[in-house]
KESE-691634 format. One record per residue (C-alpha): x, y, z; residue number from 1; residue in one letter. Coordinates in steps of 0.05 Angstrom, whole numbers, plus 5000, padded with zeros to 4 digits. Each point is the difference from the previous one (the first is absolute). Layout:
BEGIN
((X, Y, Z), NUM, 'a')
...
END
This chain:
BEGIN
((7887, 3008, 6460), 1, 'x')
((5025, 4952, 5058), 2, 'x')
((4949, 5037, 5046), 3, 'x')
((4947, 4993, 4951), 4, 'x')
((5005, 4931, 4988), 5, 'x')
((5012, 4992, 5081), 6, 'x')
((4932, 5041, 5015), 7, 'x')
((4967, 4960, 4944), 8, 'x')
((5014, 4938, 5023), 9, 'x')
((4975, 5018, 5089), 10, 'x')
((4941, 5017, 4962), 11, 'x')
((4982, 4947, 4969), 12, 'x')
((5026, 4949, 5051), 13, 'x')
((4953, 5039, 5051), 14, 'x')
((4951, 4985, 4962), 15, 'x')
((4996, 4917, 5007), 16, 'x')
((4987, 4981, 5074), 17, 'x')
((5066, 4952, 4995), 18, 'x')
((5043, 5060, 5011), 19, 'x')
((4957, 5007, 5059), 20, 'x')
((4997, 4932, 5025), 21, 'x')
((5082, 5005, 4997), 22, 'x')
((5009, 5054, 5031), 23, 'x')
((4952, 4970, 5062), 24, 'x')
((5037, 4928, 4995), 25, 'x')
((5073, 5041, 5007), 26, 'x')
((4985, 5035, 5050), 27, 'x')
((4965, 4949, 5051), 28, 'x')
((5043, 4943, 4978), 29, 'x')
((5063, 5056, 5021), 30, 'x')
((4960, 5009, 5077), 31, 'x')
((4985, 4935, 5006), 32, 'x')
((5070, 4967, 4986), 33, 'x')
((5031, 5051, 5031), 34, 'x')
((4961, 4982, 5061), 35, 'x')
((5016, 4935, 4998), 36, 'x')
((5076, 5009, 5000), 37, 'x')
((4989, 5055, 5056), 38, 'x')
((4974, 4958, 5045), 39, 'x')
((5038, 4942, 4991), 40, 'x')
((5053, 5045, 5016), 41, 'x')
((4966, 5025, 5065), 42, 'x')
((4992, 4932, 5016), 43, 'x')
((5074, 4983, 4993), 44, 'x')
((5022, 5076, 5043), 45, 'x')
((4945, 4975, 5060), 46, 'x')
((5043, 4925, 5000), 47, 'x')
((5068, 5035, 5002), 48, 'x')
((4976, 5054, 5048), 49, 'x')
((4971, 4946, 5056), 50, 'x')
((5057, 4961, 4991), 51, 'x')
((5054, 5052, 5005), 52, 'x')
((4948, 5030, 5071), 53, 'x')
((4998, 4933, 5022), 54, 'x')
((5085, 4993, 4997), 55, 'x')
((5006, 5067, 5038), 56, 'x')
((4944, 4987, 5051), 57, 'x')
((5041, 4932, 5016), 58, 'x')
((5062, 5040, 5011), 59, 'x')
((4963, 5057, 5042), 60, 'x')
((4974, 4947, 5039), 61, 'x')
((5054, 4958, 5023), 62, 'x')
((5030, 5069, 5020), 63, 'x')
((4955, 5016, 5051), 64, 'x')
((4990, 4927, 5020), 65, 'x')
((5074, 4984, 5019), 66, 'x')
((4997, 5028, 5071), 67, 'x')
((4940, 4947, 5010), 68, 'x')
((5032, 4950, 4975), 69, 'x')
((5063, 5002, 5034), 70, 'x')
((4964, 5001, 5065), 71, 'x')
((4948, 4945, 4985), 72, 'x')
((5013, 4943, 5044), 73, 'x')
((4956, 4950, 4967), 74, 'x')
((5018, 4940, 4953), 75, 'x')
((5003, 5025, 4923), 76, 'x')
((5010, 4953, 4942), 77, 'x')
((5049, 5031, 4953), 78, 'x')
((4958, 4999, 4938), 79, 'x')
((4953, 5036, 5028), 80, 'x')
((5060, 5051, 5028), 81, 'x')
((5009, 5054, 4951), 82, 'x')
((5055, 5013, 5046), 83, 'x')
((5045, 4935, 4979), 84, 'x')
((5035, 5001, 4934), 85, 'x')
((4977, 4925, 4985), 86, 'x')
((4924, 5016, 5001), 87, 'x')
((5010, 5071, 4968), 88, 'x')
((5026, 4963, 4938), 89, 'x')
((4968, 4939, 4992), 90, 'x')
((4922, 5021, 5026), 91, 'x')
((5000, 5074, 5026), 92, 'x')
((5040, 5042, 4947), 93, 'x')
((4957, 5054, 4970), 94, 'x')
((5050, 5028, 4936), 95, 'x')
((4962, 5010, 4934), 96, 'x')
((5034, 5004, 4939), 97, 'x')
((4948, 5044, 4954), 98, 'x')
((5006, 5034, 4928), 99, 'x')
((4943, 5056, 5002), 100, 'x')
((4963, 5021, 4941), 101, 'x')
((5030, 5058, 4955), 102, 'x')
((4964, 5063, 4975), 103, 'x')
((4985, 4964, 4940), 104, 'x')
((4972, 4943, 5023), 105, 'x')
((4929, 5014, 4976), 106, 'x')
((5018, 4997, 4937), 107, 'x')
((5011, 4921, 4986), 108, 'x')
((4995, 4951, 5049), 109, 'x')
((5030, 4954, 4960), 110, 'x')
((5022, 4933, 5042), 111, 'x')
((5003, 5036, 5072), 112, 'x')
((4939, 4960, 5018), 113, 'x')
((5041, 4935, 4997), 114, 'x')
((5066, 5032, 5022), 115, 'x')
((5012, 5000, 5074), 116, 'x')
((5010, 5071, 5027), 117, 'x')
((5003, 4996, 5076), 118, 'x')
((5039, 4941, 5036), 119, 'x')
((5005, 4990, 5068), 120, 'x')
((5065, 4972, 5022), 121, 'x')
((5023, 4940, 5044), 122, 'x')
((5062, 4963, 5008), 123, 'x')
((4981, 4949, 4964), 124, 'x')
((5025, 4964, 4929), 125, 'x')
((5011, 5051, 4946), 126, 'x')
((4964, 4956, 4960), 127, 'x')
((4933, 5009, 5046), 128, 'x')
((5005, 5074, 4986), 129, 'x')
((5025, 5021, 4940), 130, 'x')
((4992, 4934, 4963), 131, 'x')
((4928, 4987, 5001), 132, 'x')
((4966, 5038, 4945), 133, 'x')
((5001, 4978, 4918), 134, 'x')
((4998, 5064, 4955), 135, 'x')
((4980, 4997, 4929), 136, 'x')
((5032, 5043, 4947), 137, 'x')
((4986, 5066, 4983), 138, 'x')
((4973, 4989, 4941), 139, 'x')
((4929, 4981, 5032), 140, 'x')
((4954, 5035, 4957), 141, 'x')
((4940, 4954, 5012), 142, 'x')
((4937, 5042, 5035), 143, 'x')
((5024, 5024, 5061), 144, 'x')
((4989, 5058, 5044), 145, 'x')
((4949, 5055, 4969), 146, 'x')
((5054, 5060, 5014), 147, 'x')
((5024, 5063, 4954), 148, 'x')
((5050, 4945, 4966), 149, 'x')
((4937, 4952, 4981), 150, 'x')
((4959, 5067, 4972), 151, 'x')
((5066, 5020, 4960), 152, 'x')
((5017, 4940, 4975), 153, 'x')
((4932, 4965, 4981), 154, 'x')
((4945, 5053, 5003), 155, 'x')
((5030, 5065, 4961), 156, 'x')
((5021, 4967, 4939), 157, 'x')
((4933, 4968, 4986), 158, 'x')
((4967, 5071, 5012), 159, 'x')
((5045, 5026, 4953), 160, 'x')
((4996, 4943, 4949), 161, 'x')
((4918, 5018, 5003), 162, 'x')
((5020, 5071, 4986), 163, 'x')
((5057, 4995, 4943), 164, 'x')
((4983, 4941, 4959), 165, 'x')
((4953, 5040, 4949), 166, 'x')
((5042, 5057, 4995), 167, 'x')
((5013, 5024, 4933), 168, 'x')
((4965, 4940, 4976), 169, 'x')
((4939, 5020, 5006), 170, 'x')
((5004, 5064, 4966), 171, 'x')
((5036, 4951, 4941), 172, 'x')
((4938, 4959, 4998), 173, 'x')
((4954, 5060, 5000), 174, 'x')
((5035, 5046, 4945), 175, 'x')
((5009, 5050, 5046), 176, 'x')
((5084, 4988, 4999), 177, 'x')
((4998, 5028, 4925), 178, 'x')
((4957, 5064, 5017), 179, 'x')
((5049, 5004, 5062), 180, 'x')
((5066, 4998, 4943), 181, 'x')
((4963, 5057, 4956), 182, 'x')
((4996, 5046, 5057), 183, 'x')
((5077, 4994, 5006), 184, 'x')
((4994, 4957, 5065), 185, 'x')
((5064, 4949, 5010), 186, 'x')
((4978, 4924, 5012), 187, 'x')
((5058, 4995, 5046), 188, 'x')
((4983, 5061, 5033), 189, 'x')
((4926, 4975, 5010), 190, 'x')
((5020, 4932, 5019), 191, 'x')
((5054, 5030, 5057), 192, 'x')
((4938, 5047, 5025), 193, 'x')
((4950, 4945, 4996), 194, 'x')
((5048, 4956, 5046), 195, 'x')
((5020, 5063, 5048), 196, 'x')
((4929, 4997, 5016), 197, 'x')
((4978, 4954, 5009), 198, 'x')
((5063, 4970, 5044), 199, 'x')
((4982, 5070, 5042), 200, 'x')
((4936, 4975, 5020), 201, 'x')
((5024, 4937, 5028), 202, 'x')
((5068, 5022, 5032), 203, 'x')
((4989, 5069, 5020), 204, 'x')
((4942, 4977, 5046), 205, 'x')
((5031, 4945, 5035), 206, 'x')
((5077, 5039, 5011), 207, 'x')
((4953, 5062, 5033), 208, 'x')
((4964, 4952, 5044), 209, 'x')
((5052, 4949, 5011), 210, 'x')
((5061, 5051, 5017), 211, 'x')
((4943, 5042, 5044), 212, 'x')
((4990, 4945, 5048), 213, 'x')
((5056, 4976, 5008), 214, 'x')
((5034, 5073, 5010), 215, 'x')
((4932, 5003, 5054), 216, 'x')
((5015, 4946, 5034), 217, 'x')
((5069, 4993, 5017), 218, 'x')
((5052, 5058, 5017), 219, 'x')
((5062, 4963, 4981), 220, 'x')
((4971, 4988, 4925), 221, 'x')
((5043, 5060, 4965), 222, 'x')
((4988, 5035, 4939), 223, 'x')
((5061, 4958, 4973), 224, 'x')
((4965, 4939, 5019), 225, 'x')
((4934, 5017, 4963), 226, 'x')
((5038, 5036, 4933), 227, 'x')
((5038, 4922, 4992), 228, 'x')
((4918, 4965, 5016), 229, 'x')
((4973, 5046, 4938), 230, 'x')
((5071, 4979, 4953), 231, 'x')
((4993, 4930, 5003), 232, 'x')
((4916, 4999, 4991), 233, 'x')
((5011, 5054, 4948), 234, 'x')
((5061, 4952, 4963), 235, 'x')
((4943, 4946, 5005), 236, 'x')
((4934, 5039, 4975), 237, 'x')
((5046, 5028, 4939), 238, 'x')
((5025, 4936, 4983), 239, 'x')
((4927, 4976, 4995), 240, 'x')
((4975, 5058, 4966), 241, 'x')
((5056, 4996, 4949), 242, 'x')
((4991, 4930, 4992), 243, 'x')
((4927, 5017, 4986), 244, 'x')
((5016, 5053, 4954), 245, 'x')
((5050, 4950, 4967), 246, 'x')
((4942, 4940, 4990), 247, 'x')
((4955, 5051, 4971), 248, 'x')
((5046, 5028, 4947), 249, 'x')
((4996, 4932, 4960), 250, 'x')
((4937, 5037, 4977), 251, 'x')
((4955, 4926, 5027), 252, 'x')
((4922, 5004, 5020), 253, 'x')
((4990, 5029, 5074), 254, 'x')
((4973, 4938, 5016), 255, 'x')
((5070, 4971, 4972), 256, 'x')
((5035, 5048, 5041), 257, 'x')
((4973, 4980, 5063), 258, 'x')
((5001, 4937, 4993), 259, 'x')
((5080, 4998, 4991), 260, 'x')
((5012, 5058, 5057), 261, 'x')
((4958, 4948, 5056), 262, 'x')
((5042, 4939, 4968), 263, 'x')
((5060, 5049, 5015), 264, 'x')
((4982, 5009, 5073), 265, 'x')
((4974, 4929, 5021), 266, 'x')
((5074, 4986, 4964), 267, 'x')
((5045, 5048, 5040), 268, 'x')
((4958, 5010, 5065), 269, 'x')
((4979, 4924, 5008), 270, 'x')
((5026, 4945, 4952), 271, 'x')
((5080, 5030, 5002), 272, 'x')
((5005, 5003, 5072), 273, 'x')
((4967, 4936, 5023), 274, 'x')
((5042, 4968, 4945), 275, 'x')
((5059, 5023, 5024), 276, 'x')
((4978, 4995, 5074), 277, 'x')
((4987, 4928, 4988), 278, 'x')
((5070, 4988, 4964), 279, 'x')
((5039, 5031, 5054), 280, 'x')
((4972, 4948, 5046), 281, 'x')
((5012, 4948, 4953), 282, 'x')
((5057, 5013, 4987), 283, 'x')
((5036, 5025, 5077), 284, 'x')
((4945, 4946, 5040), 285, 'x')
((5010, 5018, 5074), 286, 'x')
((5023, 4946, 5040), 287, 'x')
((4948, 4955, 5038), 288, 'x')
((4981, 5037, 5066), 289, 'x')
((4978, 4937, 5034), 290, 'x')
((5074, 4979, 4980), 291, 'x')
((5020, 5046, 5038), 292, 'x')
((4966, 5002, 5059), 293, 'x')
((5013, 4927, 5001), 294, 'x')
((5074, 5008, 5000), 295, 'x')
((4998, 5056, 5060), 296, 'x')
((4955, 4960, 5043), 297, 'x')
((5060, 4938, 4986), 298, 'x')
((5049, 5046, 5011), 299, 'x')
((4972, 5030, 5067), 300, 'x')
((4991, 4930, 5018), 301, 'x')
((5063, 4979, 4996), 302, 'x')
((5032, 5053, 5023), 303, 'x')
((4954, 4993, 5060), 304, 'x')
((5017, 4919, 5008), 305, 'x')
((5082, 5021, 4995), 306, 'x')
((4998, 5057, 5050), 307, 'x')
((5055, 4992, 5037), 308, 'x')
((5045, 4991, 4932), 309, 'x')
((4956, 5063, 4976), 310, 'x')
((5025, 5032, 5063), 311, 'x')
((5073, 4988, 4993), 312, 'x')
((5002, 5033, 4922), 313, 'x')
((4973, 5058, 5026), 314, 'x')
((5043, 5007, 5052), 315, 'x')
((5060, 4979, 4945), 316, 'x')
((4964, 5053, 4953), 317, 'x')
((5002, 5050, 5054), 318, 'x')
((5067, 4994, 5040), 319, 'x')
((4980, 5075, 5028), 320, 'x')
((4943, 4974, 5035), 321, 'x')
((5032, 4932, 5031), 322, 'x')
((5008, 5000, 5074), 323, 'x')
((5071, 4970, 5036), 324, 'x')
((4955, 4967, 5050), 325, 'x')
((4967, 4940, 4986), 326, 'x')
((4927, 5018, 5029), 327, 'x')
((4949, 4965, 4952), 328, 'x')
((4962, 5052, 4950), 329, 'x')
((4932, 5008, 5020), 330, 'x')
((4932, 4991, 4959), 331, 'x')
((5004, 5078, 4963), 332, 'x')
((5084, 4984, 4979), 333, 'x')
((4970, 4938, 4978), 334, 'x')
((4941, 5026, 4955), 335, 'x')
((5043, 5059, 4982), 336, 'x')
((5056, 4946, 4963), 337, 'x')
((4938, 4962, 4968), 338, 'x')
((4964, 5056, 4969), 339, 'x')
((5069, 5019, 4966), 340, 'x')
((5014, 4930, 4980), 341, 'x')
((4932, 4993, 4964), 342, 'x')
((5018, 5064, 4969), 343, 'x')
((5055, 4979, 4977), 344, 'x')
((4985, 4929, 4976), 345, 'x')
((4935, 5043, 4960), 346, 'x')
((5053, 5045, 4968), 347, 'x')
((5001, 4950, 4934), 348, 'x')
((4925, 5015, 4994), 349, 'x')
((4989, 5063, 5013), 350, 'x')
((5052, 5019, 4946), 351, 'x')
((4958, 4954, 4949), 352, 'x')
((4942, 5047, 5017), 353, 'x')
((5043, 5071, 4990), 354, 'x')
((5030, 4963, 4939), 355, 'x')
((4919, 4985, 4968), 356, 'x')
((4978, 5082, 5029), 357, 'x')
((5060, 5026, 4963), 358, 'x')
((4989, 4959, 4926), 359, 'x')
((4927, 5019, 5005), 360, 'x')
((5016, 5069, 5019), 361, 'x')
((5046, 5008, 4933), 362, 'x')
((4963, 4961, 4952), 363, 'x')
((4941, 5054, 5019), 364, 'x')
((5039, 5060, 5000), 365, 'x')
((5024, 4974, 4925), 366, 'x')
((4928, 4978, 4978), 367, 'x')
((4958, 5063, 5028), 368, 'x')
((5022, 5025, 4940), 369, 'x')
((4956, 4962, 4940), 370, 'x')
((4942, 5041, 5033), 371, 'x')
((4989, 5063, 5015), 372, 'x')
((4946, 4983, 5054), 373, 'x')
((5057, 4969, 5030), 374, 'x')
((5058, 5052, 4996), 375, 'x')
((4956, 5041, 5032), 376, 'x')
((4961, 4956, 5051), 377, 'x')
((5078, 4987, 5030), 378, 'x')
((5007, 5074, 4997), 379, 'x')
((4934, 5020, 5035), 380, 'x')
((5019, 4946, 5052), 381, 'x')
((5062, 5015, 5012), 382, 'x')
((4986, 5073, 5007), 383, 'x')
((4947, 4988, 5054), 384, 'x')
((5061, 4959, 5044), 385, 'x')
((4951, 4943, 4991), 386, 'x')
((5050, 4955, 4959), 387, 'x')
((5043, 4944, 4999), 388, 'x')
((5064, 5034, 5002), 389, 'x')
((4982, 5048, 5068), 390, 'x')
((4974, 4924, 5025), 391, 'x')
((5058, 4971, 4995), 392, 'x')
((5039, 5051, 5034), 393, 'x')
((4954, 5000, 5060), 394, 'x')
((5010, 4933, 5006), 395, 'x')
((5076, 4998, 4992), 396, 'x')
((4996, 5061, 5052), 397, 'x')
((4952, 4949, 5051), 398, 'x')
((5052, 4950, 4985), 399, 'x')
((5061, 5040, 5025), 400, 'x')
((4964, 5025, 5067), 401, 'x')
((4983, 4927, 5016), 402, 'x')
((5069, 4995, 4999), 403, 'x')
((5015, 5055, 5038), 404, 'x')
((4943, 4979, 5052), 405, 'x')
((5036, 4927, 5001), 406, 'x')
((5070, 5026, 5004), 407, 'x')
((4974, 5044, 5062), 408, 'x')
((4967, 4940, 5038), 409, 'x')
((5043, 4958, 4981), 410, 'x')
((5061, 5038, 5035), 411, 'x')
((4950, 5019, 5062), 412, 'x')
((4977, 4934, 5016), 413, 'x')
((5069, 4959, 4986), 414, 'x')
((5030, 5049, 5060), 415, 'x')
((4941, 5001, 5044), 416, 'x')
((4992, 4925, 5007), 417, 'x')
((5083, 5007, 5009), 418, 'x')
((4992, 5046, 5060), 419, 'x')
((4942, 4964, 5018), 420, 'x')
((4949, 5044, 5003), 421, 'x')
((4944, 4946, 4981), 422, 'x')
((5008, 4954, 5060), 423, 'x')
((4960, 5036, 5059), 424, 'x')
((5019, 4987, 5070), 425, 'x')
((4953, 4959, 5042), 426, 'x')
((4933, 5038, 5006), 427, 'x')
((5014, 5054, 4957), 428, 'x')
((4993, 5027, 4937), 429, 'x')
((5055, 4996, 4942), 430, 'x')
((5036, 5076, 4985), 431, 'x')
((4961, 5041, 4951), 432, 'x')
((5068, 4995, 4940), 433, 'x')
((4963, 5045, 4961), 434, 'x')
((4969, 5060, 5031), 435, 'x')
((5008, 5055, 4942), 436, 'x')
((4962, 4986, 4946), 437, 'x')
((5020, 5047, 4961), 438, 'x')
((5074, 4974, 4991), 439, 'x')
((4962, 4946, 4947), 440, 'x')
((5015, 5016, 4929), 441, 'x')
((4942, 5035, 4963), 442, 'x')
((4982, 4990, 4937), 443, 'x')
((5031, 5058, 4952), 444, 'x')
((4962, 5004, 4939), 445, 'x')
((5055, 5006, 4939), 446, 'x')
((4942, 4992, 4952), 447, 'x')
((5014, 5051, 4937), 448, 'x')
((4944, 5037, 5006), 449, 'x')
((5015, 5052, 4939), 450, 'x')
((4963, 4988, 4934), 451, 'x')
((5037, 5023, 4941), 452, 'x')
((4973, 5003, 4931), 453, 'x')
((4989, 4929, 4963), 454, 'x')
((5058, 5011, 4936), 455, 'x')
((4978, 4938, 4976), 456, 'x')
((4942, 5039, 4972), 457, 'x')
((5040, 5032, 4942), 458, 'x')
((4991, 4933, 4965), 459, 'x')
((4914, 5025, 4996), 460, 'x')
((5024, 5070, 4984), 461, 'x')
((5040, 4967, 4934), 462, 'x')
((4937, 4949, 4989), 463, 'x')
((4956, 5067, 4997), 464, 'x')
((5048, 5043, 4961), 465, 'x')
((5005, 4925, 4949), 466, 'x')
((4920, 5004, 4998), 467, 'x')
((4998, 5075, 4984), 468, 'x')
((5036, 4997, 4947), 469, 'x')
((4968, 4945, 4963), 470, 'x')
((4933, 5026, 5016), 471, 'x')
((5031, 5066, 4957), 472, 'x')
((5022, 4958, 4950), 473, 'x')
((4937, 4962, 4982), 474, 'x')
((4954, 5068, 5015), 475, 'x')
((5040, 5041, 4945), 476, 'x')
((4974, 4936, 4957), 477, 'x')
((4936, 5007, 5017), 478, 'x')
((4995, 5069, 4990), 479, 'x')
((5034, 4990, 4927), 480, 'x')
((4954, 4951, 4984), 481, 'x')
((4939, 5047, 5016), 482, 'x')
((5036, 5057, 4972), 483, 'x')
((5001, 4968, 4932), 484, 'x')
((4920, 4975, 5009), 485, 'x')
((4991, 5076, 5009), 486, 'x')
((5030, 5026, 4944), 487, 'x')
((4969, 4941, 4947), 488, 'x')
END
């Protein structure tokens, strides 16, 4: 009977050029986005890839440049020596921190066109490196990037609200449902078939296309990677088509039907989201930004002004690095101690930032679930490595190996300008300090780069099983009720 009703139903689907048109829209909407996202990706690899060849050409370089340079007999200035520890870290230094694109990228952009990926490193304030970019929460639903995430989560449940809404409704209307219950035919049954359907045409489609490009396209996208893709755009379609099925078993007018199921989506797809977008920022405001660049251009200023008092906390900070002469510090001991005393006197602000990230962060993670569009938006996103939690880890990650790069320059240049090595004799050149350049910390990417399955999505399994069974409830009415029109 269930294939009956199944073969039935193709047939007479085939027959109006809507299934057609649906079909067409799934699948070029599915190349298209996935296109987008692909080379946005590309994009991103190219970046990372010049950036990481430019790093080791710099290295290779200097290499096979040192014997030259040793020799050279000319006057250099040492920033424009990538021989001398000062110009190496203040003008010279090639080091990029970088967090490539995973597998999954493709799939949702999400914010990684606002998110910095690459940075290229100085010894300069933390605050002129890591500090410099505003992020927005993650529940930024508004239009953004036309990607696999903005066909799931905006495209697929209209085309299967076009599909569903007249299903079993119009055979109500028609008096076909009470020919249907003398041949022995289950309203639930039909109504379950009807839905199977017509959900097929719409997800089928776009998980063949979708999962064959991206398995196409990239070696490192697994079949784990795509079965998870198809879960959470399946969890998604069924809700929709059970929602549909659930609308349309209050036995209402098609016309009322899809007139509530496209009030449902502008609700959970646009209204919920923006409304809780625009609470969250209400409600955790991030701190002025010209505040704050205000405060570090006073507090470089005065640090600046005060250098010699600048000088002697670092030097009290750092008893290691004091010398037991009394030679005066030269201009890189000097800079060193002021970039770490702006850092320091910035400390106050740059917590107020984490402190604004982190609220926002939870208040989306708590709200994301009043819609599904956003449950599963964060899930897409954070699936492709494209949200705010893999950010944030970059950037504590950049964070540290400024540090490290600081701590490293720090040490070299306090004991260089002790043995000085950055006074050159009288008509010669000062001696190279740092001739391996490979002794510079690199950048180690600690990124977690595995993408598990999104639990939070059980609460969209429970919403579907909640609409299923209502949908039984009110169908077994409905058939009563025709049952007993039958029999008078």
């Amino acid at each position: 009977m269930n294939r009956l009703i199944i073969t039935t139903e193709l047939k007479n689907l085939w027959r109006e050029k809507l299934t057609v048109a649906v079909l067409s829209i799934t699948l070029i909407f599915a190349a298209l986005s996935f296109y987008n996202g692909y080379h946005f990706s590309q994009a991103q690899h190219a970046v990372i890839d010049i950036a990481q060849q430019e790093q080791l050409s710099a290295i290779e370089t200097a290499q096979n440049s040192l014997t030259q340079r040793l020799s050279e007999q000319g006057s250099i200035k040492w920033w424009e020596d990538i021989y001398d520890l000062r110009g190496q870290a203040f003008y010279l230094m090639v080091n990029y921190a970088t967090k490539p694109p995973l597998a999954t990228a493709p799939i949702a952009v999400g914010q990684a066109d606002v998110f910095p990926y690459y940075f290229r490193m100085l010894i300069s304030e933390k605050q002129n490196v890591v500090q410099q970019y505003d992020y927005v929460n993650p529940l930024q639903l508004l239009l953004g990037q036309f990607d696999l995430a903005f066909v799931v989560i905006y495209i697929l449940p209209l085309l299967i609200i076009g599909l569903s809404y007249n299903a079993l409704t119009q055979e109500q209307q028609t008096g076909q449902l009470r020919i249907l219950l003398l041949q022995g035919i289950n309203p639930q049954h039909l109504l379950k078939n009807q839905l199977l359907v017509r959900l097929s045409l719409v997800l089928v489609p776009f998980l063949l296309c979708s999962n064959s490009l991206l398995l196409l396209s990239n070696k490192d996208f697994t079949i784990q990677n795509s079965l998870i893709f198809s879960l959470i755009v399946s969890l998604y379609c069924l809700f929709w088509s059970y929602l549909a099925g659930f609308i349309v078993s209050k036995g209402k007018s098609t016309a009322t039907n899809a007139a509530i199921l496209v009030a449902c989506w502008l609700a959970f797809v646009i209204i919920i989201p923006a409304t809780l977008n625009t609470l969250n920022g209400a409600a955790n405001p991030t701190p002025s930004r010209i505040h704050y660049v205000d405060s570090l251009r006073e507090q470089a200023d005065s640090a600046k002004k005060a250098s010699e008092k600048t000088l002697a906390k670092f030097f009290q900070d750092h008893p290691e690095l004091a010398s037991a002469n009394d030679n005066p510090s030269d201009y890189a001991t000097k800079k060193i101690a002021t970039i770490i005393a702006i850092e320091q006197a910035m400390h106050d602000f740059d917590q107020e930032f984490l402190q604004i990230q982190d609220q926002q962060s939870q208040y989306a993670q708590a709200f994301k679930l009043l819609s599904p569009a956003t449950l599963v938006y964060s899930a897409l996103v954070d699936f492709s490595g494209n949200g705010l939690t893999r950010q944030q880890d970059f950037m504590q990650a950049v964070a540290q190996h400024h540090q490290a790069l600081q701590q490293f320059y720090k040490t070299q240049i306090v004991a260089a300008s002790q043995r000085g090595d950055f006074t050159p004799c009288r008509g010669c050149n000062a001696r190279p300090t740092l001739k391996d350049l490979t002794v510079i910390p690199q950048f180690k990417n600690t990124v977690n780069d595995t993408s598990s399955p999104p639990w939070s999505l059980i609460l969209l399994v429970l919403a579907i099983f909640a609409l299923s069974l209502k949908t039984n409830q009110r169908v077994i009415q409905i058939g009563s009720a025709q049952s007993q029109e039958v029999r008078v």
